[in-house]
N, C-alpha and C positions, 0 to 999 in steps of 0.2 A: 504494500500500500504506500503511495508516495505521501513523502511528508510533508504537515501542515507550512508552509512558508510564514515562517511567524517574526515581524519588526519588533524591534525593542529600544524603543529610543528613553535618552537619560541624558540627565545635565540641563541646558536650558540658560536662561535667562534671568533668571528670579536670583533671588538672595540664598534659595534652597537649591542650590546645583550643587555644592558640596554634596550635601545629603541622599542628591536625586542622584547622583556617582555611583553612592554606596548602594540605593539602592536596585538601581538598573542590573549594575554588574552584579549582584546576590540573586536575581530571578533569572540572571541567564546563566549563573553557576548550575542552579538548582532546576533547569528545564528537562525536560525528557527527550536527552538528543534522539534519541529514536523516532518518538516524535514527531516533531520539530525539526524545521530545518529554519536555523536561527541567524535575521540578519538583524548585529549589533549597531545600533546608531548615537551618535553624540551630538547633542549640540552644545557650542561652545558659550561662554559665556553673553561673547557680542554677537549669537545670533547664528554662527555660521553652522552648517549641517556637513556632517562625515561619517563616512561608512567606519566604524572601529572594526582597526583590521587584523586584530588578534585572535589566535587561534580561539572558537568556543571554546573547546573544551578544556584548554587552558587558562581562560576568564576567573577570575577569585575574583573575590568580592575587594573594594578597594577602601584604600583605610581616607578616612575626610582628609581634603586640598591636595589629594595626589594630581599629578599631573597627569594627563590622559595624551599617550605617545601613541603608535603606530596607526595614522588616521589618513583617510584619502576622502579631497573635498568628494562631495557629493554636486552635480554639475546641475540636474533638472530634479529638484525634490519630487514635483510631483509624479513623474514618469518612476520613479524609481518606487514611491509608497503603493499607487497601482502593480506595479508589478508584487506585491503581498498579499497574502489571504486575509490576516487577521495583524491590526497592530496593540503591541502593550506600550502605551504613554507611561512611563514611569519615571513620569516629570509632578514637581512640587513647584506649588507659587502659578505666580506670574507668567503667564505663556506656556503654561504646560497641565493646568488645574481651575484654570479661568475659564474656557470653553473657548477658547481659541482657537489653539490647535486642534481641539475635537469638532470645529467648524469646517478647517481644513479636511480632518476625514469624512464627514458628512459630504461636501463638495467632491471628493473623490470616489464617492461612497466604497468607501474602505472601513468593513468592521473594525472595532478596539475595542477595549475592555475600559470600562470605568463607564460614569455619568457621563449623558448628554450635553449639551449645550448648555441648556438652562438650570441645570440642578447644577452643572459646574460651573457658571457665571454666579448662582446664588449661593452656592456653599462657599465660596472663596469671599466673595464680600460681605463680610460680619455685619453689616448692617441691614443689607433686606434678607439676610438670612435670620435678624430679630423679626424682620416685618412680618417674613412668614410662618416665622413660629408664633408669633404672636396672632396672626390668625386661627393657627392650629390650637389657640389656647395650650402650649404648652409652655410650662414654669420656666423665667428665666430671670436674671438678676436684672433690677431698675438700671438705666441707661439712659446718655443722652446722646448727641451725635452735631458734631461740627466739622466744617470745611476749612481748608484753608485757602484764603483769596485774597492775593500781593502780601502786604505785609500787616495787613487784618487776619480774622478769620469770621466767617460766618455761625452764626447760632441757626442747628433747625429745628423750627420744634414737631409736635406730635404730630398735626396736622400741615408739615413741610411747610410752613411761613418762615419766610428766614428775615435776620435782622445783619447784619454789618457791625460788627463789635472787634474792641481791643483786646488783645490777652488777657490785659484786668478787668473786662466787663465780662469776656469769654468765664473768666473764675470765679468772678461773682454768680453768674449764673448757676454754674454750675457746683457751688459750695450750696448756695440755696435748696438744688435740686436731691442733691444726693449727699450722703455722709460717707468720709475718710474711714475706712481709706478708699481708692478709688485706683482702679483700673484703668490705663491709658493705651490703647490700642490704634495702630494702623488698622484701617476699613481689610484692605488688601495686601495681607501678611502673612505668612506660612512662617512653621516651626518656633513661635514666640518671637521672632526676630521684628525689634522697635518696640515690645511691649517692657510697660514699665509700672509698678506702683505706687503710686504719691500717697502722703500722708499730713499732706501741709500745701497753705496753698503753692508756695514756690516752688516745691518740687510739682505741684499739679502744671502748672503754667512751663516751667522744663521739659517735663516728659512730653506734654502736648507740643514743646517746637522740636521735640527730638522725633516724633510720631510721624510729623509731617514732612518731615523727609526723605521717608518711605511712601507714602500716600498722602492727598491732600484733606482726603475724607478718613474723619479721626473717631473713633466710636473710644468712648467713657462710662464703664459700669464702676456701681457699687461693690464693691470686694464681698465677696462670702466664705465666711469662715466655715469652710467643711471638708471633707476629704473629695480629692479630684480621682473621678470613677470616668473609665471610659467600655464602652459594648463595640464589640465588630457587627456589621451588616454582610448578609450576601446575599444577593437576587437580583433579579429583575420584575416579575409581579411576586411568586411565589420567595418571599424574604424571610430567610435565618437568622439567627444570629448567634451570637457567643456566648461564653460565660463574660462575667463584668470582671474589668481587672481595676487594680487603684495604685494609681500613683503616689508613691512618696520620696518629691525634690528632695533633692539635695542644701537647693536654694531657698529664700523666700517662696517662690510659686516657681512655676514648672518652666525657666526662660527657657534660651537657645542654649548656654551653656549647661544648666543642667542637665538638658535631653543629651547632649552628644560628647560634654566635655567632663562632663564630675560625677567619676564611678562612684560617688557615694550614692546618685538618685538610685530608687529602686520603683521597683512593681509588684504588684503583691496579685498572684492570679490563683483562685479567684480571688475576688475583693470581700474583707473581713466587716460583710454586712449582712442582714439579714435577709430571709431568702425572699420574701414577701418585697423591700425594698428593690432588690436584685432586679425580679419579675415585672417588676413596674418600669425600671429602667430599660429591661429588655423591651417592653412593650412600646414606650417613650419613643427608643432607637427604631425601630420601624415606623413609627409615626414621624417621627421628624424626615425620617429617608424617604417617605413616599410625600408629604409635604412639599418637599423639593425635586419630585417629582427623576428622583433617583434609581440607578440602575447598575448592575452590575458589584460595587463595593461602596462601602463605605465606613469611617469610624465615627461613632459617636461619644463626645466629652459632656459629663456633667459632673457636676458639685451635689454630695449629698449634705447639708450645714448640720454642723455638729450638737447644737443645741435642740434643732427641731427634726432631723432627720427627713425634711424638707428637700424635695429632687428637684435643683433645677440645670435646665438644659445650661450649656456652656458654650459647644459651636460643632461643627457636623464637617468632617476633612473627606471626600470627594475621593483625593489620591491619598492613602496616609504611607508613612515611611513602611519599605517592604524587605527591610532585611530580616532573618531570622529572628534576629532579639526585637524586632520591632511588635509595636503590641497588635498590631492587626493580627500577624500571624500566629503570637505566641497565646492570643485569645481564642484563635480557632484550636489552634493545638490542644487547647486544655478539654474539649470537647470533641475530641478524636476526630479531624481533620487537618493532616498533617503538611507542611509545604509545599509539597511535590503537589500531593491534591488538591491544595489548594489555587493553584498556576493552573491547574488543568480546569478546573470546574471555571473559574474567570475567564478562561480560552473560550471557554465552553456559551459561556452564557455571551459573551462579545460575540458570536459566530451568530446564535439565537434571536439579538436585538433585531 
């Protein structure tokens, strides 16, 4: 039987191409060359696209900021991703998890695994992905949400009226609104990167000119004091899901360096909750996935708070990191679905859309 011709593109353009490295080269470590017959793809940071010309089966997983050597441009992307059965995006961020490039394969109409367009345009931006949880009536921490325009920034409020305010009216506002400590986030950020927590107004007024650097649209929640629990998803109508695992940083909350740089964070699978809670969270996680109108995978984060045992959603990741230790797959594992099968059944359901 000839084998599936399966793209694996990794790296990218975002702030998570490190990440997207490690985890590219770890699903084409772990593919079933039998299989598959596996074309590796890079893109570079600025953009450019090349065939990675290393032997598969010599491919290991690669340790974060290596530099990615034996590469030959790729001359007409599109002629060449036609020439594929099925692609795996195993791109984070910005141009690889925004629905972008899953526009690109639409227009090719070239199967891939992951979300559509539009669940991948809304799970990546943390703020209509409140909008539409907040239709889904599901729990989530009070927030507000600002712009940045020239050397203002804009207030918008519930009903998107927006005002033109200074950093200082921008903190009045929102000391008003919500209580310290307080969450400063890029709209459109992957792996914690630009997220910061204030506890006064100057660090709030800080983090918000450190946020907009990353993105101009800056989403501001109230902090909740609970343990950070995340469920895996898998489907396309008919959705599974995990056991729930729980995070515990190393850091304050769970940054960029925690997740990738400070062996102290851990994960605790399953999560040391009760089973009732658990069940509600699994349930949560499909409803938020079909909400955004989600296919194929997904992870879902929430906060259980520790005083009230209160479950509120956090934020819903489209692509999440896919190397072994990563929690997507270490959360199917705990439920007897192991890597290998897991790459197949995502083949699988990417062929199906």
């Amino acid at each position: 039987m000839d084998r599936i011709r399966l793209g694996v593109i990794f790296g990218g353009v975002s702030t998570e191409h490190d990440v997207s490295c490690i985890s590219g080269t770890s699903v084409i470590e772990n593919l079933d060359k039998a299989k598959y017959e596996i074309f590796p793809v890079y893109i570079s940071k600025n953009g450019e696209w090349f065939v990675y010309k290393k032997d598969v089966d010599s491919i290991r997983v690669l340790d974060i900021s290596t530099d990615i050597e034996e590469l030959e441009k790729i001359e007409n992307i599109t002629d060449y991703l036609k020439n594929l059965d099925v692609i795996f995006p195993v791109l984070h961020g910005l141009g690889g998890e925004d629905g972008s490039i899953q526009g690109l394969f639409e227009m090719l109409k070239v199967p891939y695994v992951g979300c559509k367009i539009l669940a991948s345009c809304v799970g990546m931006d943390k703020v209509y992905t409140k909008l539409v949880f907040e239709k889904a009536k599901i729990n989530q921490a009070t927030y507000e949400y600002i712009q940045k325009y020239k050397d203002k920034y804009i207030y918008i409020d519930k009903c998107f009226n927006e005002k033109i305010c200074s950093i200082d009216e921008i903190a009045n506002i929102l000391e008003k609104n919500l209580k310290y400590p307080m969450f400063v986030k890029p709209s459109n950020s992957g792996s914690s990167v630009g997220i910061n927590k204030a506890i006064n107004k100057e660090e709030l007024k800080e983090y918000i000119r450190h946020s907009a650097i990353f993105d101009k649209k800056i989403l501001i929640e109230q902090a909740i004091c609970g343990k950070e629990v995340e469920c895996a998803v898998l489907g396309n109508e008919d959705v599974i899901t995990s056991c729930v695992g729980e995070i515990k940083p190393a850091d304050e909350f769970y940054s960029f360096d925690a997740k990738y740089k400070n062996v102290a964070s851990k994960v605790i699978i399953p999560a040391d909750i009760d089973k009732e809670i658990s069940n509600e969270i699994r349930d949560l996680s499909i409803k938020a996935f079909k909400a955004i109108d989600g296919s194929g995978l997904a992870r879902v984060d929430f906060f259980v708070e520790d005083k009230t045992n209160a479950i509120y959603i956090n934020e819903i990741n489209t692509l999440p990191g896919f190397t072994k230790i990563s929690m997507y797959p270490k959360l199917f594992e705990q439920v007897g679905i192991g890597y290998k099968e897991l790459l197949d059944r995502l083949i699988d359901l990417a062929l199906l859309k």
